[in-house]
Structures are given as structure tokens and as C-alpha cells.
N, CA and C atoms of all chains as a GROMACS GRO file, in nm:
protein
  288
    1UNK      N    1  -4.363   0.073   0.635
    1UNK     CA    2  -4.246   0.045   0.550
    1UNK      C    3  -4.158   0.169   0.536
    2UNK      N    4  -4.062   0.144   0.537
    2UNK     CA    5  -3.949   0.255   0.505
    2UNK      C    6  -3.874   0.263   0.355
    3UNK      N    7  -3.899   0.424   0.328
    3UNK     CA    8  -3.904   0.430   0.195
    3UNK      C    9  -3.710   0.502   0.208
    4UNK      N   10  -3.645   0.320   0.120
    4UNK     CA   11  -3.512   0.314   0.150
    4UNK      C   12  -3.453   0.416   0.049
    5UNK      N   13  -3.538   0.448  -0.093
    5UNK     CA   14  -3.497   0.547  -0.204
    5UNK      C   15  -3.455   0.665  -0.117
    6UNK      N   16  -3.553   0.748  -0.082
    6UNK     CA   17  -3.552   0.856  -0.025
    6UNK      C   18  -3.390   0.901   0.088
    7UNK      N   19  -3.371   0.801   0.169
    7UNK     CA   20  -3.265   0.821   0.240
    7UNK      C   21  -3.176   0.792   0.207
    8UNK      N   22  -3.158   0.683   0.068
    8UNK     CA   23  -2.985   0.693   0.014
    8UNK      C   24  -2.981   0.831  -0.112
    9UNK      N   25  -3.133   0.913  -0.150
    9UNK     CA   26  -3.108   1.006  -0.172
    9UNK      C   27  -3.095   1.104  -0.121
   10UNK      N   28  -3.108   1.154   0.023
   10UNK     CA   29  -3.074   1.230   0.150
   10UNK      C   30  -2.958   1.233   0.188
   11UNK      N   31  -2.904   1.097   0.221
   11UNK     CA   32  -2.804   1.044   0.246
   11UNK      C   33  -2.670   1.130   0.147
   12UNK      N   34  -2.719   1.062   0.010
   12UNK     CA   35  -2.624   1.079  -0.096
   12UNK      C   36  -2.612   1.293  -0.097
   13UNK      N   37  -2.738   1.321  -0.039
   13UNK     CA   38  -2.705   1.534  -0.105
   13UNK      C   39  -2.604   1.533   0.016
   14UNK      N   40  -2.607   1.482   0.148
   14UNK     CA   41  -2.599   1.498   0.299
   14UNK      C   42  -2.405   1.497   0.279
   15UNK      N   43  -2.440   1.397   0.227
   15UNK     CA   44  -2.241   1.367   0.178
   15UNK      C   45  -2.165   1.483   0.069
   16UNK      N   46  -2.224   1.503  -0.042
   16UNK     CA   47  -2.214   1.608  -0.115
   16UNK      C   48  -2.187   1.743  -0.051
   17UNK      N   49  -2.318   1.758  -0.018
   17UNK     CA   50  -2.294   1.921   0.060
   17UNK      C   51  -2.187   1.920   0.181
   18UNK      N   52  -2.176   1.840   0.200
   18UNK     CA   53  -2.095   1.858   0.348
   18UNK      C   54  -1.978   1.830   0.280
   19UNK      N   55  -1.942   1.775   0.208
   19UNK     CA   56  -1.760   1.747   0.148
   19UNK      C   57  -1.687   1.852   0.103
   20UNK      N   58  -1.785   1.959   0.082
   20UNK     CA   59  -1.673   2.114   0.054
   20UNK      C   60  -1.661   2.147   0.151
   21UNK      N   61  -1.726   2.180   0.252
   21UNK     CA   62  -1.646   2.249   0.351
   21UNK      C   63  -1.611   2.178   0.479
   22UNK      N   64  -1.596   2.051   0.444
   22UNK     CA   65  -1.499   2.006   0.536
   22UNK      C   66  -1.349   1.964   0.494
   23UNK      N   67  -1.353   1.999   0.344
   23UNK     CA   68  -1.239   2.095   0.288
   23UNK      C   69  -1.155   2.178   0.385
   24UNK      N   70  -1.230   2.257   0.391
   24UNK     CA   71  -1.193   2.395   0.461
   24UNK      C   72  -1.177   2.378   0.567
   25UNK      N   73  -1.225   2.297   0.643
   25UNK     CA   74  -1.224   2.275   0.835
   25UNK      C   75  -1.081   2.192   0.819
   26UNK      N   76  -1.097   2.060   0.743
   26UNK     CA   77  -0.881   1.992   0.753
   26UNK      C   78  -0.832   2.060   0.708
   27UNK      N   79  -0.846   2.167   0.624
   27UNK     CA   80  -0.700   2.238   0.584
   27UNK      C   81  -0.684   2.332   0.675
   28UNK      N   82  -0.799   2.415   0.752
   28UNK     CA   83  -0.802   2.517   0.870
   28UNK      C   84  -0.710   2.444   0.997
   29UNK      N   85  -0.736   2.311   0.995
   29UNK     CA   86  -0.703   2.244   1.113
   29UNK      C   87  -0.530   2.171   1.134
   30UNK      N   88  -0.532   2.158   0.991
   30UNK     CA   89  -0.400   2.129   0.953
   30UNK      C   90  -0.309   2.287   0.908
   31UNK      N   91  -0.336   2.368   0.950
   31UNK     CA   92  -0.302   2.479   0.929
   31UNK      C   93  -0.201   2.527   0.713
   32UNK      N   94  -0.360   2.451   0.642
   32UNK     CA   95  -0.314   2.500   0.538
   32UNK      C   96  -0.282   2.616   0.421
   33UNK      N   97  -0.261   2.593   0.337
   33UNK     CA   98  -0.212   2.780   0.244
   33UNK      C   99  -0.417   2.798   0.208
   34UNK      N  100  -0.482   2.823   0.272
   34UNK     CA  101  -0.636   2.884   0.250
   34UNK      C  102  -0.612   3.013   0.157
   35UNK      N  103  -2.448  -1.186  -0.906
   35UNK     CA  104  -2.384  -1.066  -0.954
   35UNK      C  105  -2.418  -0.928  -0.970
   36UNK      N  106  -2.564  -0.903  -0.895
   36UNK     CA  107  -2.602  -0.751  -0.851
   36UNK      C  108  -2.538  -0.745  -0.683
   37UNK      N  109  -2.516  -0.834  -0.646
   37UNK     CA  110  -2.430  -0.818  -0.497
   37UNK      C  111  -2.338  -0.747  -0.493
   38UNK      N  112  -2.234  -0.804  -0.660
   38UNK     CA  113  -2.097  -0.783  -0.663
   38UNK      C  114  -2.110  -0.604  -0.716
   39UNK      N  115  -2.180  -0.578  -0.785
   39UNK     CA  116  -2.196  -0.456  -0.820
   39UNK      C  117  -2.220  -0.408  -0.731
   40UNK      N  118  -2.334  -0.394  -0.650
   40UNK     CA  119  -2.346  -0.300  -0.545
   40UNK      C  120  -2.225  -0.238  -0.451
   41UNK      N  121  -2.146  -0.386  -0.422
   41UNK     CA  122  -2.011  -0.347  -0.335
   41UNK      C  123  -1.950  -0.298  -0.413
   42UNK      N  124  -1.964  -0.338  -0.535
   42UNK     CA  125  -1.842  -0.252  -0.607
   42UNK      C  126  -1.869  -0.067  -0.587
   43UNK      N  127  -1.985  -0.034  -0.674
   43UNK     CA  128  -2.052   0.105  -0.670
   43UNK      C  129  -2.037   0.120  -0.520
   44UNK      N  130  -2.098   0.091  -0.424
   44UNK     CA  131  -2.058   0.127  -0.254
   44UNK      C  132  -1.935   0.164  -0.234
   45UNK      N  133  -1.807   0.071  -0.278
   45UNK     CA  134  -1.642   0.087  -0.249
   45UNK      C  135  -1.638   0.212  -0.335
   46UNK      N  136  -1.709   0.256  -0.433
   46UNK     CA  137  -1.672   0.380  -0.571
   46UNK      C  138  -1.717   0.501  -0.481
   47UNK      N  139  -1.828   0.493  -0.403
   47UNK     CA  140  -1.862   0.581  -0.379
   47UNK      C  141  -1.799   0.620  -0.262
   48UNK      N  142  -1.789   0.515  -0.173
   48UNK     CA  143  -1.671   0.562  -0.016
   48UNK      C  144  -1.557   0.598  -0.104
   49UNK      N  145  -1.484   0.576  -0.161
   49UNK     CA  146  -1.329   0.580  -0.216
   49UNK      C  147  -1.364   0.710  -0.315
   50UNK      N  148  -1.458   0.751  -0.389
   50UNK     CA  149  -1.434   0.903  -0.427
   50UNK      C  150  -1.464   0.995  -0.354
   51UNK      N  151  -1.525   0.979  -0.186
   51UNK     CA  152  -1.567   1.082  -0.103
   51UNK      C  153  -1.397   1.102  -0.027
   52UNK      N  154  -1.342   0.980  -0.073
   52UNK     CA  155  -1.223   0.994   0.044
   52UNK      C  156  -1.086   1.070  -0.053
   53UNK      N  157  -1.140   1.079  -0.181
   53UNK     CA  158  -1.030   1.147  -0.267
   53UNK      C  159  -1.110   1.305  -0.280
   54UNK      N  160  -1.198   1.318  -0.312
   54UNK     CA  161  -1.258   1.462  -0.357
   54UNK      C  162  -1.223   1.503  -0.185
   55UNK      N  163  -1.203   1.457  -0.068
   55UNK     CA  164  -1.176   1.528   0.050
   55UNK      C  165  -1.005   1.595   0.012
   56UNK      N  166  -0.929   1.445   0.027
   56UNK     CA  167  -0.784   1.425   0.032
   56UNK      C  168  -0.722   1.556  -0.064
   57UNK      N  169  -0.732   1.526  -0.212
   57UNK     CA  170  -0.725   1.580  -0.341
   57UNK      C  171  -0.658   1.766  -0.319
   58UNK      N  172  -0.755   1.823  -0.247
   58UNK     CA  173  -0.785   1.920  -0.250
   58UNK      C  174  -0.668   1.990  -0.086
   59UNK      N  175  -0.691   1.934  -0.029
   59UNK     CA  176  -0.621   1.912   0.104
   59UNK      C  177  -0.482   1.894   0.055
   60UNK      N  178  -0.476   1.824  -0.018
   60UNK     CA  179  -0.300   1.758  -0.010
   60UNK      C  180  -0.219   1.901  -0.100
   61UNK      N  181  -0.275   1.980  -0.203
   61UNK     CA  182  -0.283   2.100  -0.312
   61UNK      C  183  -0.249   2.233  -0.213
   62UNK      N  184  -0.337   2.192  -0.078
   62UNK     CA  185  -0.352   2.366  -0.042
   62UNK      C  186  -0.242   2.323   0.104
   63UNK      N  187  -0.218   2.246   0.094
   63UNK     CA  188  -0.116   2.197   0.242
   63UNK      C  189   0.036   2.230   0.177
   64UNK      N  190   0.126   2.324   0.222
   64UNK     CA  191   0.289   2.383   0.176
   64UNK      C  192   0.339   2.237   0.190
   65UNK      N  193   0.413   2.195   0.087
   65UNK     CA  194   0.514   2.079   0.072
   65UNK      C  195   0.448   1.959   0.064
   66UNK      N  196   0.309   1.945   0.081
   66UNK     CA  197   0.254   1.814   0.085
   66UNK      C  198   0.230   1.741  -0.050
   67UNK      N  199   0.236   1.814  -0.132
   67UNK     CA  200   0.244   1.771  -0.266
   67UNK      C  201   0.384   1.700  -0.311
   68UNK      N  202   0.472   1.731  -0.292
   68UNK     CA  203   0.626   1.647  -0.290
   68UNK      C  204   0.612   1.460  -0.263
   69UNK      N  205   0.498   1.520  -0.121
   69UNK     CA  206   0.550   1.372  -0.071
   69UNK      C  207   0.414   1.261  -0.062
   70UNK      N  208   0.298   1.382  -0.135
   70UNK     CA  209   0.243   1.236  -0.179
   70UNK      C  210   0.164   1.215  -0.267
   71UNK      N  211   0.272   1.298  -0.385
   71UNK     CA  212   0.250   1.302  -0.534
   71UNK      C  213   0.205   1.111  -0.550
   72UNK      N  214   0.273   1.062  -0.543
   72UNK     CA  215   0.264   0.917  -0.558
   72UNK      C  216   0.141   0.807  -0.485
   73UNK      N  217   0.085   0.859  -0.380
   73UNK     CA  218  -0.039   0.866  -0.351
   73UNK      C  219  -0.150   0.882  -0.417
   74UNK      N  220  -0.165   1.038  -0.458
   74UNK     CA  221  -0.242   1.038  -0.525
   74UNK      C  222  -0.256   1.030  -0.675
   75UNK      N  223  -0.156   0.983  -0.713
   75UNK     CA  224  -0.143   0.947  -0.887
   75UNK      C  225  -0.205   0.750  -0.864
   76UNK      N  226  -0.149   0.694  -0.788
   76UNK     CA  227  -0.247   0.559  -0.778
   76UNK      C  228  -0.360   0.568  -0.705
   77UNK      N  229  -0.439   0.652  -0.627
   77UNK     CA  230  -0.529   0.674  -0.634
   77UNK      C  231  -0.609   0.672  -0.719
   78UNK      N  232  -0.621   0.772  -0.786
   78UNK     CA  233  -0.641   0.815  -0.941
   78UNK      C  234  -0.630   0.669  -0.993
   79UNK      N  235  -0.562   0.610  -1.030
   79UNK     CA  236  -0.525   0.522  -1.129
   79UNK      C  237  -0.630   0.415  -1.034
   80UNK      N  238  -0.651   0.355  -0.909
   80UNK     CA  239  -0.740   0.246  -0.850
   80UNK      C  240  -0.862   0.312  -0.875
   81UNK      N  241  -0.894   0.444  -0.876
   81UNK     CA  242  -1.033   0.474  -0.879
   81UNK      C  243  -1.068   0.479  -1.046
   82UNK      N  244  -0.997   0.503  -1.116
   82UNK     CA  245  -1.034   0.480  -1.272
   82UNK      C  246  -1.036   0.319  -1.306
   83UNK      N  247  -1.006   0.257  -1.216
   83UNK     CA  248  -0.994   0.096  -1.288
   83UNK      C  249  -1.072   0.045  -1.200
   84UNK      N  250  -1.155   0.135  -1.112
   84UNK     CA  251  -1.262   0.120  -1.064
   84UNK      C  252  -1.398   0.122  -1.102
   85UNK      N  253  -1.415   0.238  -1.166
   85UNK     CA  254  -1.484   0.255  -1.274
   85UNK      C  255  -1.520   0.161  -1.360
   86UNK      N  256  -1.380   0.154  -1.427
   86UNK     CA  257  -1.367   0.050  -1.552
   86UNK      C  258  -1.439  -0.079  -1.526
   87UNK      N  259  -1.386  -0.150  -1.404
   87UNK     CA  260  -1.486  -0.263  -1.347
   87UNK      C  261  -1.591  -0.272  -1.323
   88UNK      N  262  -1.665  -0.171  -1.234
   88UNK     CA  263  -1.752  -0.123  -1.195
   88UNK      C  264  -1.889  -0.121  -1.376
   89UNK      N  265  -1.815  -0.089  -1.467
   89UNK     CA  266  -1.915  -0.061  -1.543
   89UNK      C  267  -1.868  -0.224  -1.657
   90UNK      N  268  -1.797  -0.266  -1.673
   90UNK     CA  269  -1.779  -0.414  -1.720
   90UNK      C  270  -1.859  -0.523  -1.657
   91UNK      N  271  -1.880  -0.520  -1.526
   91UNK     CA  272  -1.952  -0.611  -1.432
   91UNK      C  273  -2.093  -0.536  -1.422
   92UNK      N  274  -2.133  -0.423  -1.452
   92UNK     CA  275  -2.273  -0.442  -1.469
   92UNK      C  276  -2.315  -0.491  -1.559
   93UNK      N  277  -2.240  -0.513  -1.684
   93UNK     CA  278  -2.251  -0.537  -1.833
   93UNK      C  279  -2.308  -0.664  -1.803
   94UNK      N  280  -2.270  -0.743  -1.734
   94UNK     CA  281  -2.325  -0.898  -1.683
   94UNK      C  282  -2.419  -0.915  -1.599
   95UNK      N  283  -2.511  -0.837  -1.604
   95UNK     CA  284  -2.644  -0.813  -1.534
   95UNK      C  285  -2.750  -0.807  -1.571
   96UNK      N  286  -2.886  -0.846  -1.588
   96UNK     CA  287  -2.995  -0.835  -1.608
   96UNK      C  288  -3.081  -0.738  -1.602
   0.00000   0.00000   0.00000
């Protein structure tokens, strides 16, 4: 059985941590005021 | 009506990953704030009456 808690709580840090600095990569990419 | 919640909380959670990105982006981008001040003020305003639903319709749950 697959323990579904665990990966929408993985899931859920996986999205978190990664949403700041891909901040920084579209505004790098869109050449923004950094 | 735990269906309807779930999609609801699911749509809350895609739709604040796609503003806490946008938000911040649109602030540090020269002039982009001019033109889509109005964007993100109903943003804001669908994701708060998102909420609002979101927590009224669990109210009808078991």
C-alpha cells in the first residue's frame, strides 16, 4: 500500500521550497530590477 | 460534498502557488506594475472569496 499522507506532505514542502527561488530564476529570466 | 471541498482546497492551493510566484515578479519587473495593477487586485479579490467558500462549504460537512 502506498502511504498517500506522506507524499501530499512531500509534495506540499517540494512546492514551498521551490516557489522562492523560482522567484528569482523569472525575474533573472525576464530580466527584472533583482 | 467532501468532493466539492477537496476541488475547492486543490483550486486554493494551485491558484495561491500561481500568485505567491506572479505577486512578487510583477513588483520587481520596471513598469509592470502599471499594467497589471488590475490583475492582481482581482486576483486577490477571487482568491479571498475563495477562501470564504472554501471554508462555508466545509461548514456542510461531517
Amino acid at each position: 500500500m502506498i502511504n498517500w499522507q506522506v507524499i501530499g506532505q512531500l509534495t506540499s514542502l517540494a512546492m514551498i521550497v521551490l516557489v522562492g527561488p523560482a522567484v528569482i530564476v523569472v525575474l533573472s529570466l525576464r530580466k527584472g530590477d533583482l | 460534498m467532501t468532493i466539492i471541498v477537496q476541488l475547492l482546497v486543490f483550486i486554493l492551493v494551485i491558484f495561491s502557488t500561481l500568485l505567491v510566484v506572479g505577486i512578487p515578479v510583477t513588483f520587481a519587473s520596471p513598469g509592470q506594475w502599471e499594467k497589471s495593477k488590475n490583475l492582481i487586485y482581482t486576483g486577490a479579490g477571487i482568491w479571498t472569496g475563495l477562501v470564504l467558500i472554501t471554508g462555508l462549504v466545509n461548514s456542510f460537512i461531517n
